[in-house]
N, C-alpha and C positions, 0 to 999 in steps of 0.2 A: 609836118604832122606832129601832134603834139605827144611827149615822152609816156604818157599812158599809153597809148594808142600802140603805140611800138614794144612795148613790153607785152601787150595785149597778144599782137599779133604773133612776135615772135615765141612768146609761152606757146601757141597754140601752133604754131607753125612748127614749132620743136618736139611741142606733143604726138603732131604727128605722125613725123617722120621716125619718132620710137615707137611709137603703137603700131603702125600700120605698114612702116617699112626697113623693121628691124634694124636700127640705128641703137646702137650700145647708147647707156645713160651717160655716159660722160662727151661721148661726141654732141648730144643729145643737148649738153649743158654748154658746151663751146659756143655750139651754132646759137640757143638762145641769147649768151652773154652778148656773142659778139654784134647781134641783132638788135642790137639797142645801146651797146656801147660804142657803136661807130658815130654817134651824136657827140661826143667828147670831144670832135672837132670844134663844134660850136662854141664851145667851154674857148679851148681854144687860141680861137678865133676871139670872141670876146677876152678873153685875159692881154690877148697880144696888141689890139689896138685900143685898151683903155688902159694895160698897166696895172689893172685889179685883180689880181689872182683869187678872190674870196667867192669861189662856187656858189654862195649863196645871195652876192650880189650880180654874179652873171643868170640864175634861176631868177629872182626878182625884175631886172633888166626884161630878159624875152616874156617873160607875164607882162608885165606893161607895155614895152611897143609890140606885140603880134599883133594885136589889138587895133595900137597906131597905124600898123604898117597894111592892117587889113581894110585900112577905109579911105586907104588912100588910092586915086584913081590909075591905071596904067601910067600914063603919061608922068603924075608926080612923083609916083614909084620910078624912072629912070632917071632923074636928078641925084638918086643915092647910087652910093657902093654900094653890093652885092657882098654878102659873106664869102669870106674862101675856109672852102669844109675840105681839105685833104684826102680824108679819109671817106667821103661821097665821089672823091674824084674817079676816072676810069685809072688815070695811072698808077691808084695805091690797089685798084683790084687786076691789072695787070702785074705788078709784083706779087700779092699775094698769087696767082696762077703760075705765075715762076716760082714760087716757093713752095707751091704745092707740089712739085716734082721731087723736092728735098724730102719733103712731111708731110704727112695727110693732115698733119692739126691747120696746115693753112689751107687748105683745100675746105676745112671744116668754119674756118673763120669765112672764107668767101661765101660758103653757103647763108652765112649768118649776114654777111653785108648784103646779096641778092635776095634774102629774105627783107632787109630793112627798103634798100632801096625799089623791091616791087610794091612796099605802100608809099616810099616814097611820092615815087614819077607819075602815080596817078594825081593825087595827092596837090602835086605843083599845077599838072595840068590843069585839076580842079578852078585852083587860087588863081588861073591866067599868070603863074611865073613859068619863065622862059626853061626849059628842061638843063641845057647849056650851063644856065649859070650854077647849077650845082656840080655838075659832070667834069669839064673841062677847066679845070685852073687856069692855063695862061688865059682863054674868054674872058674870064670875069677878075685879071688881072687887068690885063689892056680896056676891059668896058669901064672899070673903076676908074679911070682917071680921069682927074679932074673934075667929080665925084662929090657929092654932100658926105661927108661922114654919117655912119649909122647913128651914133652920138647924138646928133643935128635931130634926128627924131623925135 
């Protein structure tokens, strides 16, 4: 989903949950940040297999191939690697749920990642990509091999 869309969502999903169900403004500001900053994986993600740390060439990059990567058929779509998003994964929202028992502020970052990820998973479904390959890390470690680099794109 594209990073409008998720600030969209989560502005209004943070709105809510202050107007309507008595969440203090600053919790209010957690849940939104974190609702749109668990995309930072992607950043990431692209910094680590290109080497290019310049945020403005990893934004540049995904404008140009989402595009690529949207016309391409099922089939040529599994010739590539799959991004590994950390932070989309179940296991970084299984730590935050452990850490939520120390602090409510991660209890408040998890709301903000179930916020991103319920536009997510429809989102994938939509595009015909596989739910898995954003969820579960070692999947889309062990599906990657042997792999087109995204690069290849």
């Amino acid at each position: 989903m594209e990073f409008k869309w998720h600030l969209l969502f989560g502005f209004v999903s943070s709105y809510i949950l202050i107007q309507f169900f008595d969440f203090h403004l600053s919790t209010g500001l957690i849940i939104f940040l974190s609702s749109w900053m668990i995309d930072g994986d992607h950043y990431l993600w692209y910094a680590f297999e290109t080497k290019n740390y310049n945020p403005l060439c990893a934004i540049k990059w995904y404008n140009e191939s989402i595009p690529k990567w949207s016309s391409l058929t099922l089939k040529e779509r599994e010739e590539f690697k799959r991004g590994i998003f950390i932070f989309h994964s179940i296991g970084f929202w299984v730590l935050l749920l452990i850490l939520s028992f120390i602090h409510p502020v991660f209890l408040w970052i998890l709301i903000g990642v179930a916020i991103h990820m319920s536009a997510d998973l429809p989102h994938l479904i939509y595009r015909d990509e596989s739910v898995y390959n954003k969820i579960f890390l070692t999947a889309v470690i062990r599906r990657n091999k042997n792999k087109k680099s995204f690069r290849e794109l």
